[in-house]
C-alpha positions as CSV (number, residue, x, y, z in Angstrom):
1,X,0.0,0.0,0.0
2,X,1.4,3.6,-0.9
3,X,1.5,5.9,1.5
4,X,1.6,9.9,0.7
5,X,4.4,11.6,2.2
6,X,3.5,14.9,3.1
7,X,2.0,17.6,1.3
8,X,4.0,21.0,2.7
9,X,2.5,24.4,3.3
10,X,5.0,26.9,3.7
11,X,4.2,30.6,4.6
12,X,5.7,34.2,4.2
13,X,5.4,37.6,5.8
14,X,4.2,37.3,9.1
15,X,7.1,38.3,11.7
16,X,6.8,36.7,15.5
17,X,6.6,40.6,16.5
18,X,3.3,41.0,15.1
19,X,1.9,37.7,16.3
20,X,4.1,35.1,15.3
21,X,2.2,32.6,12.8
22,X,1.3,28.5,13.8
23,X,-0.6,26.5,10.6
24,X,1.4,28.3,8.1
25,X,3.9,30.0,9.6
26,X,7.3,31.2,8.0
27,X,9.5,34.2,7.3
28,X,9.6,37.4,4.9
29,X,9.6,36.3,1.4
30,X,12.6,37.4,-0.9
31,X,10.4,36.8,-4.3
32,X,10.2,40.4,-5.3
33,X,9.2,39.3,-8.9
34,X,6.3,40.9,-10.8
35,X,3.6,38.7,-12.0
36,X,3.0,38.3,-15.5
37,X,-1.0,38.3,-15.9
38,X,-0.6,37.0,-19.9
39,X,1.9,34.1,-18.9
40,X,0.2,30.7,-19.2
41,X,-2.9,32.4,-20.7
42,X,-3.1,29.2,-23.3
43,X,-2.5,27.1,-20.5
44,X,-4.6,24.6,-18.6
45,X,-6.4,26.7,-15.9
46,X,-6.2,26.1,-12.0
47,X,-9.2,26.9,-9.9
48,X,-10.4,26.9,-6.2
49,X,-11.5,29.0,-3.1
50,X,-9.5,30.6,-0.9
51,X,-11.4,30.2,2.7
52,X,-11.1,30.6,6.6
53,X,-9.4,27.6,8.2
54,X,-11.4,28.1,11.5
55,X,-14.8,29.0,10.4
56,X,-16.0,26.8,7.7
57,X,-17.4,28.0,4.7
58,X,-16.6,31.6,5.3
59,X,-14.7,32.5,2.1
60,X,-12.0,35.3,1.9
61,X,-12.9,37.8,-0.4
62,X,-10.5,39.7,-2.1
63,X,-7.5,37.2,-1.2
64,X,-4.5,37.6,-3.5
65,X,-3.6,34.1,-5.3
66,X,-0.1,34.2,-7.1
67,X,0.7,31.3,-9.2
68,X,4.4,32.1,-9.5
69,X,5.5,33.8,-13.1
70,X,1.8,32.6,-14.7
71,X,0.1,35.5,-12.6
72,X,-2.0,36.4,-9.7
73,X,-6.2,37.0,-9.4
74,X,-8.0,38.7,-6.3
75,X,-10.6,35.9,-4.9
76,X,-14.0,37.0,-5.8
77,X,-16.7,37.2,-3.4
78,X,-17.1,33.6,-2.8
79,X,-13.4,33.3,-2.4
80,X,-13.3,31.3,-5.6
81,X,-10.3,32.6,-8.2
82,X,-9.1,31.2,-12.0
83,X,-5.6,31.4,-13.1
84,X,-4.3,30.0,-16.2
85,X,-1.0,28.5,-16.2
86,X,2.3,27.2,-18.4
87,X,1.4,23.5,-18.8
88,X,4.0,21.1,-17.3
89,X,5.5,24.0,-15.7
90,X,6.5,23.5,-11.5
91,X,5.7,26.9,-9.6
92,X,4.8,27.6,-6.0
93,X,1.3,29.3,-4.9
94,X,1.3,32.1,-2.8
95,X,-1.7,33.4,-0.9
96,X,-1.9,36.7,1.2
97,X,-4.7,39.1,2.6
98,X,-5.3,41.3,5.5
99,X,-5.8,39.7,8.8
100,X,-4.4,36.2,7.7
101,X,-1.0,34.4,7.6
102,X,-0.2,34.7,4.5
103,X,0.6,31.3,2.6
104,X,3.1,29.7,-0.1
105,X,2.1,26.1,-0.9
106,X,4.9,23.7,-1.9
107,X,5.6,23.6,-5.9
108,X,3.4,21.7,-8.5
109,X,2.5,22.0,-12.1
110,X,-0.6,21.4,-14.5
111,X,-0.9,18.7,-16.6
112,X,-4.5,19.9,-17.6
113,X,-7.2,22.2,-16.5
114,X,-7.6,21.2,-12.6
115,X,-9.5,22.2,-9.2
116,X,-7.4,22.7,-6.1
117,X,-10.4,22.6,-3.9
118,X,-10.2,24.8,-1.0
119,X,-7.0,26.7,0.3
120,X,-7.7,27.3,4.2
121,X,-5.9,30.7,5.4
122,X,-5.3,31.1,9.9
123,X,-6.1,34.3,10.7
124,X,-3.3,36.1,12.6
125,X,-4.7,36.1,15.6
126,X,-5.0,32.2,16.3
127,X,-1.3,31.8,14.8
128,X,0.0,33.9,17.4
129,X,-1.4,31.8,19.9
130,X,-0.9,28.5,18.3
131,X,3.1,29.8,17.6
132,X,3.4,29.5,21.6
133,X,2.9,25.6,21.4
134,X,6.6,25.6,19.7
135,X,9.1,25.4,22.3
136,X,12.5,26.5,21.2
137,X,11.5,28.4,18.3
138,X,14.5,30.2,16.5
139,X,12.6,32.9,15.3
140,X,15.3,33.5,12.9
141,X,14.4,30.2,11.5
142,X,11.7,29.1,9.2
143,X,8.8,26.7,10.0
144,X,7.1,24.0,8.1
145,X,3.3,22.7,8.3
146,X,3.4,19.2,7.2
147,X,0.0,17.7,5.8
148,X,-0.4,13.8,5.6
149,X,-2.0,12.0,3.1
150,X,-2.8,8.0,3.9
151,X,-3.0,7.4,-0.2
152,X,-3.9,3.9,0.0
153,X,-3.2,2.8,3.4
154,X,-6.0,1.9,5.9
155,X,-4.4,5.3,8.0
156,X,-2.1,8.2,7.9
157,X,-1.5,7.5,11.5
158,X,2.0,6.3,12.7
159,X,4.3,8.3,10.2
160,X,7.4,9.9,11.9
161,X,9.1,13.2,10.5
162,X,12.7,14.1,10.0
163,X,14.7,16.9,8.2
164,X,17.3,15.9,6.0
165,X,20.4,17.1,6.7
166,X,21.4,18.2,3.1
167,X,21.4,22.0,3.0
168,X,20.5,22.8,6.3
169,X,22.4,24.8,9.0
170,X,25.4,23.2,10.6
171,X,24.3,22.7,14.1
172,X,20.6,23.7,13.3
173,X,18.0,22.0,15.8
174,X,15.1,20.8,14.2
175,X,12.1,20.0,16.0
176,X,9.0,18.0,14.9
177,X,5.5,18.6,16.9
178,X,2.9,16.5,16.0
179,X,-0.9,17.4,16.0
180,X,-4.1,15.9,16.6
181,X,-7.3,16.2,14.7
182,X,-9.5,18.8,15.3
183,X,-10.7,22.5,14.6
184,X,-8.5,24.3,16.9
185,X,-5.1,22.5,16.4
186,X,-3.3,20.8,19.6
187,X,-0.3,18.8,20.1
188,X,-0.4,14.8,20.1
189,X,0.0,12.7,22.5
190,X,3.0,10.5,21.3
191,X,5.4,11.3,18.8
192,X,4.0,10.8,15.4
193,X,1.1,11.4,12.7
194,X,-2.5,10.7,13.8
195,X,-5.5,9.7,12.0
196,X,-7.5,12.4,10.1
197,X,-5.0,15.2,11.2
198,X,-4.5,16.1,7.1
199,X,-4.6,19.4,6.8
200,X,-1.7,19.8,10.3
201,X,0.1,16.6,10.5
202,X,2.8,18.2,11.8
203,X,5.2,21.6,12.3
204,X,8.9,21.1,11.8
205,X,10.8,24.6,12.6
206,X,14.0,26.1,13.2
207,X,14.9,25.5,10.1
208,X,17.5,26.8,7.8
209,X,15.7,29.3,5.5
210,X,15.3,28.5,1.5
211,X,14.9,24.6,0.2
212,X,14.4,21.8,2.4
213,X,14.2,18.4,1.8
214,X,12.4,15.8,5.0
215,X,12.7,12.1,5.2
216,X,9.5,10.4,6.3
217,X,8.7,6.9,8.0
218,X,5.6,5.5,6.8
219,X,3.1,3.9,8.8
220,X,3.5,0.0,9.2
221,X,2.8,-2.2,6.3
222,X,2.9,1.0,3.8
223,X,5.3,2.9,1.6
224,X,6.3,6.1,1.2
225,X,5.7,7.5,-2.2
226,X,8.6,9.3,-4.0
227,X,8.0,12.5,-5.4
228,X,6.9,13.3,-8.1
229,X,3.3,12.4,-6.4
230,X,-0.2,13.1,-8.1
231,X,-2.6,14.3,-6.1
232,X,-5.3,12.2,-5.1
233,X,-8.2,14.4,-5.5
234,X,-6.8,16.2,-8.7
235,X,-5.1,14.2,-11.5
236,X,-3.9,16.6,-13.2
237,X,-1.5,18.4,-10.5
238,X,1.7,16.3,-9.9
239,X,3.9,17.9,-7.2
240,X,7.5,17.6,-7.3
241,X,8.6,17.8,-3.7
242,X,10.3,20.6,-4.0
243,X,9.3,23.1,-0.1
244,X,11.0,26.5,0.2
245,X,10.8,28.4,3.8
């Protein structure tokens, strides 16, 4: 049975000084390219809503969606936004507005015209509190939400987490926390992924900023997938495993 690895959220712009950050949580972004609304415009086109993590079905109007050098779209009023895209072409989606941690995903491209369903946003607020169940926290460092996916297994339960050391900071201390299930997010009880916990597995932080790379167990009697990985729910994106913090 195949086993998902992870499906990384990465995050930009929120400092710990104004609140810190928790789901999505991460450091200034260094991408100060323009968007280029005509790029991809032949291209397959990628859809979704852009919506509150915390309070279902509330969707965030106005939310800026960047879909690397292929462009960027304000969410309409139901949150939903339409970008076309360079077909078989890896970039990274970023998502920002007011009030809200703002959000890079980790890189995939388009085979074909495809849905990304819903991207959930934490509002500031809640991140700053949630930042505090980090202990240790380098705030120098960058932070990774990790996201489970059982694939074919029974479970997503019993995965362990690891950063590889390729890249990474001499002396650097990651950490792993692992999260249970639930609307408000809280730390697990034992040291690796729990059931249903997909859209937080896991935050891995104090890590060195720009590409990382983790290493992860799979549950027992699955596999780990290698990258590149289509998505279950959406054929036509296949991410690469490439994260950035």
């Amino acid at each position: 049975m195949s086993f998902t690895p992870y499906k990384a959220l990465t995050a930009l712009a929120l400092t710990i000084s104004a609140g810190g950050a928790a789901l999505f949580v991460g450091c200034s972004s260094d991408d100060t390219s323009s968007p280029n609304p005509d790029a991809g415009a032949s291209g397959p086109k990628q859809s979704g809503t852009i919506v509150d993590l915390l309070s279902p079905g509330h969707a965030i109007s106005g939310a800026t969606v960047s879909l690397g050098s292929n462009g960027s779209a304000q969410a309409d009023s139901s949150g939903a936004y339409s970008i076309a895209v360079s077909k078989n072409t890896p970039f990274y989606m970023r998502v920002a507005s007011p009030g809200y941690v703002s959000l890079i995903e980790e890189e995939w491209q388009l085979a074909g015209d495809a849905n990304r369903g819903q991207t959930n946003l934490l509002d500031s607020n809640t991140g700053g509190t949630l930042v505090t169940t980090l202990p240790g926290l380098d705030t120098a460092k960058g932070v990774l939400a990790v996201g489970a996916i059982k694939g074919t297994c029974s479970t997503e339960a019993g995965a362990t987490i690891a950063v590889d050391a390729a890249g990474q900071d001499a002396g650097t201390s990651n950490q792993v926390i692992y999260f249970q299930a639930g609307t408000v997010p809280a730390p697990a009880p034992d040291n690796h992924t729990q059931a249903n916990a997909v859209t937080l597995s896991a935050i891995v932080y104090n890590l060195a900023l720009g590409a990382v790379k983790l290493n992860v167990t799979a549950p027992t009697g699955c596999t780990v997938k290698s990258f590149p990985v289509t998505d279950p729910l959406a054929s036509n994106i296949q991410y690469t495993g490439n994260m950035q913090v």
